[in-house]
C-alpha positions in Angstrom: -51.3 -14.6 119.9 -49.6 -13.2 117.2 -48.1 -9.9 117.5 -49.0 -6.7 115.4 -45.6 -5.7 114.7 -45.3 -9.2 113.0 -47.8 -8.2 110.4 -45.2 -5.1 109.3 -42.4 -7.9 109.1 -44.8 -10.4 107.2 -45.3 -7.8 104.4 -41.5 -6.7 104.2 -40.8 -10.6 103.7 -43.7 -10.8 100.9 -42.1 -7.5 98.9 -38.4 -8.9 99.4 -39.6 -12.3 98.1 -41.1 -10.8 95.2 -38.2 -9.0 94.4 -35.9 -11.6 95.0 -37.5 -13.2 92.2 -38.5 -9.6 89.9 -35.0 -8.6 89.8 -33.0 -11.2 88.4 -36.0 -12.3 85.9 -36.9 -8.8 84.7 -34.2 -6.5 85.3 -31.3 -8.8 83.3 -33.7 -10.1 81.0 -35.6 -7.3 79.8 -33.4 -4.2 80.9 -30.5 -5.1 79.8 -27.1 -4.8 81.5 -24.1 -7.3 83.1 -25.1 -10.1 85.3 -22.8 -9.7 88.1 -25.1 -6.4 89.1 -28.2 -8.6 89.0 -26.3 -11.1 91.4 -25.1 -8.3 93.6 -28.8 -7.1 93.9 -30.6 -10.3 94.4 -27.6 -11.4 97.3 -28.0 -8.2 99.0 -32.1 -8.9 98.8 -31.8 -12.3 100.3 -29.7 -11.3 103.2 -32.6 -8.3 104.0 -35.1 -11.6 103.8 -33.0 -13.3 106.1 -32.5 -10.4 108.4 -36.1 -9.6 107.9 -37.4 -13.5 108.8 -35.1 -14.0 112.0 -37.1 -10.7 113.1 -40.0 -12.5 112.4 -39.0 -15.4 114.4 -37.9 -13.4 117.3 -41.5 -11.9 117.1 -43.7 -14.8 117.2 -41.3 -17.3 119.3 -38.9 -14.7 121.6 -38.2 -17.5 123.6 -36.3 -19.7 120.3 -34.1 -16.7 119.6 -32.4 -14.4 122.4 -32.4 -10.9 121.7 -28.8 -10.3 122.2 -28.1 -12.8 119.6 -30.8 -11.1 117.2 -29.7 -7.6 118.2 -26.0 -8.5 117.1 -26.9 -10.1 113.5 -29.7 -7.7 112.9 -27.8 -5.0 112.3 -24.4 -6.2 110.2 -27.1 -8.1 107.8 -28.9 -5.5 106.9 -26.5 -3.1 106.4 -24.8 -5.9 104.1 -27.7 -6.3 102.4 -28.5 -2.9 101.3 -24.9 -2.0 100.5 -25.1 -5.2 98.1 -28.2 -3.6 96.9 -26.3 -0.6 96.0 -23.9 -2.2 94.7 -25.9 -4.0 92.4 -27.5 -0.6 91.4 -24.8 1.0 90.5 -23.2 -1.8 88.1 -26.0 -2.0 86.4 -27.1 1.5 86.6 -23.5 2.1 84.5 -24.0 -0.5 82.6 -27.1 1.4 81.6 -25.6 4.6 80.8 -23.1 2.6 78.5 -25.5 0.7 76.7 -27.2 4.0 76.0 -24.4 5.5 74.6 -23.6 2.7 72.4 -27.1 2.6 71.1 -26.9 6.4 70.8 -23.5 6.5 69.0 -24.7 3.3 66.7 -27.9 5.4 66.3 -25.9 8.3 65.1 -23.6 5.9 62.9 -26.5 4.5 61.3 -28.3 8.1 60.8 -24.7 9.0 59.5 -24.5 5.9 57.0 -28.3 6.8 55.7 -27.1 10.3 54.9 -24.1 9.1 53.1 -26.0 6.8 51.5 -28.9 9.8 50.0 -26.5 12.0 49.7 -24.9 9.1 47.0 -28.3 8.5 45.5 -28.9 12.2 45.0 -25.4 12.2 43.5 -25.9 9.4 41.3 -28.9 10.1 40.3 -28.0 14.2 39.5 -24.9 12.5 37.1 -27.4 10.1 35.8 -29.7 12.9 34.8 -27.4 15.2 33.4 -25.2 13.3 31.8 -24.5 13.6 28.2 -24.6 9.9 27.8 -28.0 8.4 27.0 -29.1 6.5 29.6 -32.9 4.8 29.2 -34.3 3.1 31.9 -37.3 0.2 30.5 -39.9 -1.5 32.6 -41.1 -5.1 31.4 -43.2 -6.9 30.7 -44.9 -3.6 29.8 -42.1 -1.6 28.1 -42.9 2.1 29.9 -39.8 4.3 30.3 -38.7 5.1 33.8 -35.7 7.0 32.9 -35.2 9.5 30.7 -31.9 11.6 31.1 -30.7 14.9 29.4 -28.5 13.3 27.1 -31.5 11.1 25.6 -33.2 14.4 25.3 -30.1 15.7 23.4 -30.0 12.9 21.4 -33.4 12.4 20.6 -35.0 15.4 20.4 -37.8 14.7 23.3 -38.6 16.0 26.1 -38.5 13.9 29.7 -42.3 14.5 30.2 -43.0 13.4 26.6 -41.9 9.8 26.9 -41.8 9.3 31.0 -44.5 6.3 31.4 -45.1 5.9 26.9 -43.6 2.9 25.7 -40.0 2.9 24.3 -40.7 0.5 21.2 -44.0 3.0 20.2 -41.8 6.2 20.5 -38.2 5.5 19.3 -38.4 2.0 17.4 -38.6 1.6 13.7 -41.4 0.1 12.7 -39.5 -2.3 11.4 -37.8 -3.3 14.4 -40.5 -3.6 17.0 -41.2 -7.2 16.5 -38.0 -8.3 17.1 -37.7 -5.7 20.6 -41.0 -7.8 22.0 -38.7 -10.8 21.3 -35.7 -9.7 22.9 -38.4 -8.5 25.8 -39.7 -12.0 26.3 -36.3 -13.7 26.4 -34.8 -11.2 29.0 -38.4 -11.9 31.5 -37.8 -15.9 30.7 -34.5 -15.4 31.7 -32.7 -16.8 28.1 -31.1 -13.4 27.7 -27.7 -12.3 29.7 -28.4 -10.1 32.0 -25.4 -7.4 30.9 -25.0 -7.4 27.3 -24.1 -4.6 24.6 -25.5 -3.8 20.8 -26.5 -1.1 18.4 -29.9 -0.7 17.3 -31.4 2.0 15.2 -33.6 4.9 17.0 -35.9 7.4 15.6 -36.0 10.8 16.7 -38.5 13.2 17.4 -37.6 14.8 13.7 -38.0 11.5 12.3 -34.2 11.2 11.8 -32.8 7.9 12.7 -29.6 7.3 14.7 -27.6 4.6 15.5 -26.6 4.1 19.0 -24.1 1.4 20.7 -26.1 0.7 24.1 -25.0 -1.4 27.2 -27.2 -2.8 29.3 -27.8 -4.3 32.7 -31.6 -6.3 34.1 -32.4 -5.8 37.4 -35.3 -8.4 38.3 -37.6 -7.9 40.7 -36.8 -9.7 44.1 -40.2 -11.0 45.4 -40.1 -12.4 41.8 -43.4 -10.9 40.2 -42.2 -11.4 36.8 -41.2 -7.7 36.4 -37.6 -6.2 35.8 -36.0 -2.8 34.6 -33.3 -2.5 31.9 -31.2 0.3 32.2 -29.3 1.0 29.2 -26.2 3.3 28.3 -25.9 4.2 24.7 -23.5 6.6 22.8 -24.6 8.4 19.7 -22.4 6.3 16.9 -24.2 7.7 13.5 -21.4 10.1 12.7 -19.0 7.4 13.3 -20.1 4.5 11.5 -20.3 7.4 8.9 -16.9 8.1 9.5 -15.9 4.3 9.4 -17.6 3.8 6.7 -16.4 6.8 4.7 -12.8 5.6 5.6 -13.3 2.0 4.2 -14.6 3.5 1.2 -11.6 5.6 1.1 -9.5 2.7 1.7 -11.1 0.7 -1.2 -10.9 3.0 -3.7 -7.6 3.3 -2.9 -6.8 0.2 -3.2 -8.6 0.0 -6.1 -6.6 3.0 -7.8 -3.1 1.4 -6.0 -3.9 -1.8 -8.3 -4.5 0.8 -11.3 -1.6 2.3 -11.0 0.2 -0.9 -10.9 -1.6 -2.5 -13.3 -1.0 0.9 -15.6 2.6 0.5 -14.5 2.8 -3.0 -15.9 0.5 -2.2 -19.3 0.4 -0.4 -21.8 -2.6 2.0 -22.0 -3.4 1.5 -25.7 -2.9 -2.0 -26.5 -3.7 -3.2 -22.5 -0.1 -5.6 -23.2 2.3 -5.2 -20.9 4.7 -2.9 -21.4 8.2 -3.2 -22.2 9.7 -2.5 -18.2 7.4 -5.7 -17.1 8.3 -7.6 -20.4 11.7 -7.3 -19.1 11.1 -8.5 -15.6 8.6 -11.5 -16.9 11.1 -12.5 -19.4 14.2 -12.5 -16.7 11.5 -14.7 -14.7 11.2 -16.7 -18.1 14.9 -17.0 -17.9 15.5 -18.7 -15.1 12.6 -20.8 -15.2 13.7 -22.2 -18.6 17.4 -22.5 -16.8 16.3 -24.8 -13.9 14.0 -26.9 -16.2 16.5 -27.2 -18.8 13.8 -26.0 -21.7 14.3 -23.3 -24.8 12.4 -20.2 -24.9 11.5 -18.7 -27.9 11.9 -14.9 -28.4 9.9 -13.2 -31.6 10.6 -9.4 -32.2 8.2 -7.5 -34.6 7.4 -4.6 -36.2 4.9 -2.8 -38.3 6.2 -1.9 -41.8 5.5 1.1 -43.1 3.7 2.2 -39.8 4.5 5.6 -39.9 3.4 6.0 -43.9 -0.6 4.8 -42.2 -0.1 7.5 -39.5 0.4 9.8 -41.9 -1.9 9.1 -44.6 -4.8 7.5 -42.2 -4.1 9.4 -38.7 -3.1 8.3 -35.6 -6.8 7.4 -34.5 -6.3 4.8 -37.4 -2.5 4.1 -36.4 -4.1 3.6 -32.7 -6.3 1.0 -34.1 -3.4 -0.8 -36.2 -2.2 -1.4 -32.7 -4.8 -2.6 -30.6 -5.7 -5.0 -33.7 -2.2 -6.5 -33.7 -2.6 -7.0 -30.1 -5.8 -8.8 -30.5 -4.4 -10.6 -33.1 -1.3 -11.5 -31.2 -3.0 -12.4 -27.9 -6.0 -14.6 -29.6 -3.4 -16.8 -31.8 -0.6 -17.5 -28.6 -1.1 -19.8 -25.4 -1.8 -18.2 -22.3 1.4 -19.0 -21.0 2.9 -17.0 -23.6 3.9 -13.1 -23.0 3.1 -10.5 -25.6 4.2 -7.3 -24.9 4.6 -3.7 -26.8 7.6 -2.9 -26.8 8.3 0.0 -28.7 6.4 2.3 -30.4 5.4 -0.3 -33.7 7.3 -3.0 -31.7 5.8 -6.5 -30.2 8.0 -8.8 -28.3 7.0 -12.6 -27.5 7.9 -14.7 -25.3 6.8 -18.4 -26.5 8.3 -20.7 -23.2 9.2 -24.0 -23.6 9.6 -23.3 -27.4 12.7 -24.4 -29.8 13.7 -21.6 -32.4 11.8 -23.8 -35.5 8.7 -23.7 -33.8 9.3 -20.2 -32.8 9.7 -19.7 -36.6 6.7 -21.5 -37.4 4.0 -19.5 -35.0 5.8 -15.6 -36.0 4.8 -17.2 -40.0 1.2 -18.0 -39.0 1.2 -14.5 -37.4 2.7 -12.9 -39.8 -0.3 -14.5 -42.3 -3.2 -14.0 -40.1 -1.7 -10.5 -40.0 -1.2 -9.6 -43.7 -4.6 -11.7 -44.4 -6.6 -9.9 -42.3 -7.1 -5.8 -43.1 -8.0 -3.3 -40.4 -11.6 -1.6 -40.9 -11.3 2.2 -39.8 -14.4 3.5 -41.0 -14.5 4.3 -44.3 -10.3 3.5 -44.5 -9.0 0.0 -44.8 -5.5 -0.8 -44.0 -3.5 -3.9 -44.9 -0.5 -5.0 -42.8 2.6 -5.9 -43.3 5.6 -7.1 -40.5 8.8 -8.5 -40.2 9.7 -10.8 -37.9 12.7 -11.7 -35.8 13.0 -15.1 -34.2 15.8 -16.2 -31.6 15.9 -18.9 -29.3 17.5 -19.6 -25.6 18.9 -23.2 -26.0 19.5 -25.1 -22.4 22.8 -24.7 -21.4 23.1 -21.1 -22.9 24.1 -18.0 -20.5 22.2 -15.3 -22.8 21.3 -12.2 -20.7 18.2 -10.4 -22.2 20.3 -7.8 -23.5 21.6 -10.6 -26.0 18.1 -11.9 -26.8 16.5 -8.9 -27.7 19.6 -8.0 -29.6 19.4 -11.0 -31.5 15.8 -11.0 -31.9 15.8 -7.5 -33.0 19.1 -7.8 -35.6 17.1 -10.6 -37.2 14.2 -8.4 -37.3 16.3 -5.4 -38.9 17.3 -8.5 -41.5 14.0 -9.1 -42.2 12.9 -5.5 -43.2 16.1 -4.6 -45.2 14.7 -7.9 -47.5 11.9 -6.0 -47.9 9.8 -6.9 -44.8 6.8 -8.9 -44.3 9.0 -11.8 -43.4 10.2 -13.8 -40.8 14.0 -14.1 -40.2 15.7 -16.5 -37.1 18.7 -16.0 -35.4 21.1 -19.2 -36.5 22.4 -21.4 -33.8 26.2 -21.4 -35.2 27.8 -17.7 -34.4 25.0 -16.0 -34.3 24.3 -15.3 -38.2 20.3 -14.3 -39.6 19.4 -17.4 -41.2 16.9 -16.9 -44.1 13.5 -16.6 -44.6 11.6 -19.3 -43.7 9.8 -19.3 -46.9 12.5 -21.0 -48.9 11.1 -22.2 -52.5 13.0 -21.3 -55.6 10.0 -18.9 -56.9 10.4 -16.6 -53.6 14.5 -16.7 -54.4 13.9 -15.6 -57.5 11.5 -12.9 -56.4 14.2 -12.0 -54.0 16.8 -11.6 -56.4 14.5 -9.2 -58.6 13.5 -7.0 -55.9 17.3 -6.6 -54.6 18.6 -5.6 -58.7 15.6 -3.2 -59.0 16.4 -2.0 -55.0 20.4 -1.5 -56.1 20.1 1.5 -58.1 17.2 3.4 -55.8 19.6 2.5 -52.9 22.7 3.8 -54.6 21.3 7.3 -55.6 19.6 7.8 -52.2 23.1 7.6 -50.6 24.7 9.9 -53.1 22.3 12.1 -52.2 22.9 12.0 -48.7 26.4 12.7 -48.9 25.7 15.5 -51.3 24.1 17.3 -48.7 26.7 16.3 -45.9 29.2 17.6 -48.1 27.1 20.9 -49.2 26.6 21.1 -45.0 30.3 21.2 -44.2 31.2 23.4 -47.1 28.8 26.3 -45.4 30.8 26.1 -41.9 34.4 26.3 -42.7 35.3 24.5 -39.0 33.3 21.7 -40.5 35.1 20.3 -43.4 36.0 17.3 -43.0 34.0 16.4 -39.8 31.8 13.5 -40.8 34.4 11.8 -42.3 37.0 11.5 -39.5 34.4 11.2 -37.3 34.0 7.6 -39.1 37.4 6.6 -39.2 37.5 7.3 -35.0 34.2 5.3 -35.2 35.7 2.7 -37.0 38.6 2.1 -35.3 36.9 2.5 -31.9 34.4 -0.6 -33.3 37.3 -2.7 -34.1 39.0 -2.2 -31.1 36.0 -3.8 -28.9 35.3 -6.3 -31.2 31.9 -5.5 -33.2 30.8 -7.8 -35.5 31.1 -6.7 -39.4 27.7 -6.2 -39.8 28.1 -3.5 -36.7 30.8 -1.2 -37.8 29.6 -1.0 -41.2 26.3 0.2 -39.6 28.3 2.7 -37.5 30.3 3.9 -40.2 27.3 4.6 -42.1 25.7 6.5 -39.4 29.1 8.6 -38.3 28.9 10.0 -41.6 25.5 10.6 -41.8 25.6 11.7 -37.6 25.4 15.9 -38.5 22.6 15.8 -41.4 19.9 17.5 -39.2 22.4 20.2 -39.2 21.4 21.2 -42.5 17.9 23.1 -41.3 20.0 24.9 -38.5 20.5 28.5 -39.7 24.5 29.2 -40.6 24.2 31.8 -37.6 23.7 29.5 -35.1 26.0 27.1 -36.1 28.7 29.9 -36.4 28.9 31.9 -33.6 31.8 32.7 -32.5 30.1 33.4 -28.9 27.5 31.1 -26.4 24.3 30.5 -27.5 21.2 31.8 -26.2 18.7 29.5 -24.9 16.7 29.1 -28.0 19.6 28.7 -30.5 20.4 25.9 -28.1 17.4 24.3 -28.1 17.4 24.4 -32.0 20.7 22.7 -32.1 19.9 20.6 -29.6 17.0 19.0 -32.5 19.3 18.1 -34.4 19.7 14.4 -34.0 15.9 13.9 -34.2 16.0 15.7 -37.5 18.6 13.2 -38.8 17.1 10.3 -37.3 14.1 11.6 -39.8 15.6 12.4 -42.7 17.5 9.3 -43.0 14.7 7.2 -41.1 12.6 7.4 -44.3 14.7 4.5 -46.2 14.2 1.3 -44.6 17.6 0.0 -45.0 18.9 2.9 -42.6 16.9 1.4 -39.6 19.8 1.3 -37.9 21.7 3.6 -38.9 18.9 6.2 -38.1 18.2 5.1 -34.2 22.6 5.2 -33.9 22.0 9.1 -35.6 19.1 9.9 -32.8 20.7 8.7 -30.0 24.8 9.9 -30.4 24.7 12.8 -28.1 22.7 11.0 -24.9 24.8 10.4 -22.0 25.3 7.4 -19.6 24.1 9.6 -16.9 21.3 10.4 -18.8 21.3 14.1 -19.1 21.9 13.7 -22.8 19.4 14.4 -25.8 16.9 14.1 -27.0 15.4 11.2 -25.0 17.7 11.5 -22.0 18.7 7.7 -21.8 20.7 6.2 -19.3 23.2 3.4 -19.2 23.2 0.6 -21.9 19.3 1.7 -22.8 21.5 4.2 -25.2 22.5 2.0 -28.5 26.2 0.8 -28.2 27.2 1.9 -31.8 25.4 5.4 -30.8 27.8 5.0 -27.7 31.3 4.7 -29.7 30.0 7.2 -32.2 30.0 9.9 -29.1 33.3 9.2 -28.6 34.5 9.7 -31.6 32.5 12.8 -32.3 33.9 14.5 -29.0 37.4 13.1 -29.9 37.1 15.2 -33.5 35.0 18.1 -31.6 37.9 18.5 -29.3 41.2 18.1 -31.9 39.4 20.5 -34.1 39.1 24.0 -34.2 35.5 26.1 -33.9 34.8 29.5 -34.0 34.9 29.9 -30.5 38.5 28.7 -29.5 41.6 26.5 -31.0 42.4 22.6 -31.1 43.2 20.8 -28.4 46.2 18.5 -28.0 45.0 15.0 -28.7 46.4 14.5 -25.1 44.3 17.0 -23.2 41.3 15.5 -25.7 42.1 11.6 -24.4 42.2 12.7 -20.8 39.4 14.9 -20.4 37.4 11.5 -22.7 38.7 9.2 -19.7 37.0 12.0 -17.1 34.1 11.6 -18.5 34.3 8.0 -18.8 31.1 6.4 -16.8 29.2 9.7 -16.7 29.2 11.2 -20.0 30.7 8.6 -22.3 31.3 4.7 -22.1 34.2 3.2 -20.4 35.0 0.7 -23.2 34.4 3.0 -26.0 36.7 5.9 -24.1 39.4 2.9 -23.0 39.3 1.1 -27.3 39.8 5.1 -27.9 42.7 5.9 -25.8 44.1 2.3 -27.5 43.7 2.9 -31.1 45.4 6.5 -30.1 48.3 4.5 -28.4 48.3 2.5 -31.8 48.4 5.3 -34.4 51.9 6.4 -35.4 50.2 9.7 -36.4 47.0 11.4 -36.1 44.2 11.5 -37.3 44.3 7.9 -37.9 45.4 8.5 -41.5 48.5 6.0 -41.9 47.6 3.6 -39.4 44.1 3.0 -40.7 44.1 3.9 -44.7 40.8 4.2 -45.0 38.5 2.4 -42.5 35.4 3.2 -44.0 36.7 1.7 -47.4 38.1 -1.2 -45.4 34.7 -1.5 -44.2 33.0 -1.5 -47.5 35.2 -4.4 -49.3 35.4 -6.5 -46.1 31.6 -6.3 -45.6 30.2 -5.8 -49.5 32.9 -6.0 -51.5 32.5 -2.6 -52.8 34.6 -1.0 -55.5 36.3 2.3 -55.3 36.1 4.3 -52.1 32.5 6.1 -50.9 32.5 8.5 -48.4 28.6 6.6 -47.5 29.1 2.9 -48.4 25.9 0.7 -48.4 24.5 -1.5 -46.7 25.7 -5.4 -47.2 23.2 -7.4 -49.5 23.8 -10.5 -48.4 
């Protein structure tokens, strides 16, 4: 028979089973926690099954189990059991609590992170929206604007409502450039355009205005791949400073521009658009050398308009102005484009024929020199026939001819040519540098030659008496003067001889040291006699009067020379003389020695302001100035003839220079206070 209390112990074995297998499988599966708490709790189960199914036994078969036996396990196992049990509880009730925090402090971490992360977007999003950089947002396919900052407002002149959700290309497109936008859409969905990217594009705004803005841009496609993306661009407002750019290139061109002007007017002459006679100077020097390393003569031609100033002033200068720029054209349409013509002086053309022996030199100044007298110059209602005279030199190979020399020689053969009358071509000879004659040599030109020099004689005689008439009647108003001109040209003289000038040279400068003082003669005797300094207008008066002379005496044609020596015997190598202020060797070297000698007379002689001077103190305070205000030669050939002279003023040791000058050069008669010029 099976006893009641067996039933209790039945059901106690049932629940213990089912937990036995409930705990492990549910509590560490789905609750969570360690598994040693699990173990602890099923092991502590398991011993109350055992403890619970010996009872059993005991119940239904007392006689298989003594009760002292029973009694004595009965109680040990259950109390292992249930402390087990508890055990178990309690690990995996902590493991609980643990877990829990952990998922609350992740919870909190994660609620913490979310923040952050709005709190960023809400951030971003404010700068986005405020910022004064344009910033467009663009939905494709179908082009609606998503974002519309203030700065695009700014920029644009719209409001955010106005355009959120229109389409960009309808509202701030050119018309002209919406076809190529759906383009540019279309590549960027097909994915043929790179993703980040930067350009300018025009944009019109709400005033119709159109700006240029630089944008950058990003795509951001859609993930689940729908065939939709955004383009966020960021553009800056560039219109004032492509305007800015582009202003400043402008600027820079027309600089540029007006650099090569100036260099160009630098170079040229204005008038005549030759070059002028500075860059005719640096060509020919480049000439120079070139001819020297190819071992090949180059040609130099020196001309000059005669009777130039006689158009100016019958004609004008419009008239003279045209003279000029048709001897130019004539010049540059009848030489080779290698060939340089320049202006050189005021009347004067230089040429530089390379590669070109003094005969053929010769031969293309004569078919100038025809093609110039053939053809007159049309000035309105005025027609003006031409006439020039020519100089021709050469540089042979082998030759060490600076460009001082050439033009020298070129221009000495050109003087040649107009004291035979002009309108003729003279060369410098290859055998100690004489002028050669004309080129037209037949014996009906001779005998013109000879006619024109008889009937020349007599003019040229009486011009010079006159001359010295009034040099004479000049010095007789200004006691302190007597005299002057005259030992002025012995000084001259001997100075010349000293350093060697040719014939041709000292007779020129004796010439012109008489004649030095004739634009004294319109200087009031007031002026000239004061006893006291001059006031600043007397000065400037007296300070004319070297452009007077050159004037007065420039008129004759065989004082060329002498007149530029006249105009230019008071500048100074430091070139605060007068009138033109030259500087160096630009100032004529006879004009040079004919300073000397006029402050060598100044100083020996008395003036109304103070006494002679020792021809000592004279010679020393010369050599002070030498290199600033006078030459160094022309002081040191001074200082020798000085040296030389048992007695001064040069009267015993040089008889009479200017007479010398006269028989050695002309073989003149009887002494002339202005002897003339050679004829040969």
């Amino acid at each position: 028979m099976f006893p009641s209390e067996a039933y209790g112990v039945v059901v106690r074995i049932l629940l213990l089973c089912a937990a036995v297998v409930a705990v492990p499988w549910w509590g560490w599966r789905w609750a969570g926690g360690k598994r040693d708490g699990y173990l602890a709790m099923t092991s502590g189960l398991v011993i109350l099954l055992g403890a619970e199914g010996l009872a059993l036994v005991g119940l239904v078969s007392p006689a298989s189990v003594r009760p002292d036996i029973a009694a004595a396990i009965d109680l040990p196992c259950r109390a292992g059991g249930y402390l087990l049990i508890l055990v178990g509880f309690l690990s995996v009730t902590y493991d609980f609590r643990r877990a829990k925090a952990g998922a609350t402090a992740a919870l909190s971490s994660e609620r913490s992170r979310a923040e952050e992360a709005r709190h960023e977007r809400d951030f971003v999003r404010a700068v986005v929206e405020t910022s004064e950089i344009v910033i467009i947002s663009v939905a494709l396919p179908d082009g609606a604007i998503t974002l519309f900052n203030r700065g695009a407002e700014r920029v644009t002149g719209y409001a955010r409502d106005e355009v959120l959700g229109r389409r960009y290309r309808e509202v701030l497109l050119p018309p002209d450039d919406v076809p190529l936008a759906k383009k540019v859409g279309r590549a960027i969905l097909d994915g043929r355009f790179d993703p980040v990217g930067s350009h300018e594009h025009l944009i019109v705004t709400k005033s119709g205005e159109r700006r240029l803005v630089s944008w950058t841009f990003t795509v951001s496609r859609d993930p689940k791949g729908a065939g939709r993306c955004d383009v966020v661009a960021y553009g800056l407002d560039v219109t004032e400073q492509r305007r800015m750019q582009s202003s400043l290139e402008q600027a820079k061109a027309d600089l540029e521009r007006a650099n090569a002007e100036l260099k160009r007017l630098a170079a040229t002459d204005s008038l005549t658009e030759l070059v002028n006679r500075r860059q005719a100077n640096i060509l020919l020097e480049r000439e120079i050398a070139r001819s020297r390393r190819a071992e090949s003569p180059v040609g130099i031609v020196m001309i000059d308009l005669d009777r130039f100033k006689i158009i100016n002033d019958t004609h004008g200068h419009d008239v003279g102005d045209a003279v000029l720029v048709h001897v130019a054209r004539t010049l540059r349409s009848r030489l080779r484009s290698t060939d340089i013509v320049a202006r050189y002086g005021g009347d004067e053309f230089l040429l530089v024929l390379p590669d070109t022996g003094l005969e053929d030199a010769a031969r293309v100044a004569d078919v100038l020199r025809d093609r110039m007298e053939s053809v007159p110059v049309s000035c309105g209602a005025a027609q003006v026939f031409l006439r020039a005279s020519f100089g021709v030199t050469v540089l042979r190979p082998g030759e060490n001819s600076t460009i001082t020399d050439l033009v020298r020689m070129a221009d000495e053969a050109m003087y040649s040519a107009k004291g035979l009358g002009g309108g003729r071509v003279v060369t410098w000879g290859p055998a100690g540098g004489e002028v050669e004659p004309d080129l037209v040599s037949s014996d009906q030109v001779r005998g013109l030659q000879a006619r024109v020099k008889s009937l020349n004689e007599q003019n040229r005689d009486a011009y010079l008496e006159r001359l010295d008439e009034m040099v004479r009647d000049l010095e007789s108003r200004h006691p302190h003067f007597v005299g002057h001109s005259e030992r002025v040209a012995r000084y001259a003289v001997a100075v010349a001889r000293h350093m060697g000038l040719r014939p041709d040279q000292v007779e020129a400068l004796g010439r012109a040291a008489v004649l030095h003082d004739i634009g004294r003669y319109v200087i009031q005797r007031s002026v000239l006699g004061k006893a006291g300094p001059l006031s600043r207008a007397e000065w400037a008066l007296v300070r004319q009067h070297p452009g007077v002379g050159e004037k007065v005496v420039g008129q004759l044609r065989f004082l060329q020379r002498e007149a530029c020596i006249i105009r230019h015997h008071h500048e100074r190598l430091d070139g605060h003389g007068y009138p033109d202020g030259l500087v160096g060797e630009a100032i004529p070297l006879e004009a040079r020695i004919l300073a000397v000698a006029d402050a060598l007379d100044a100083m020996t002689s008395a003036r109304a302001h103070r006494g002679p001077l020792a021809l000592g103190e004279a010679l020393e305070r010369l050599r002070t100035g030498a290199g600033t205000q006078f030459d160094e030669a022309a002081v040191g050939a001074a200082i020798a003839a000085a040296e030389e002279a048992r007695d001064w003023p040069l009267q015993d040791s040089l008889s009479d220079p200017v007479e010398e000058v006269c028989a050695s050069a002309s073989g003149a008669g009887p002494w002339r206070r202005i002897p003339p010029p050679s004829r040969t």
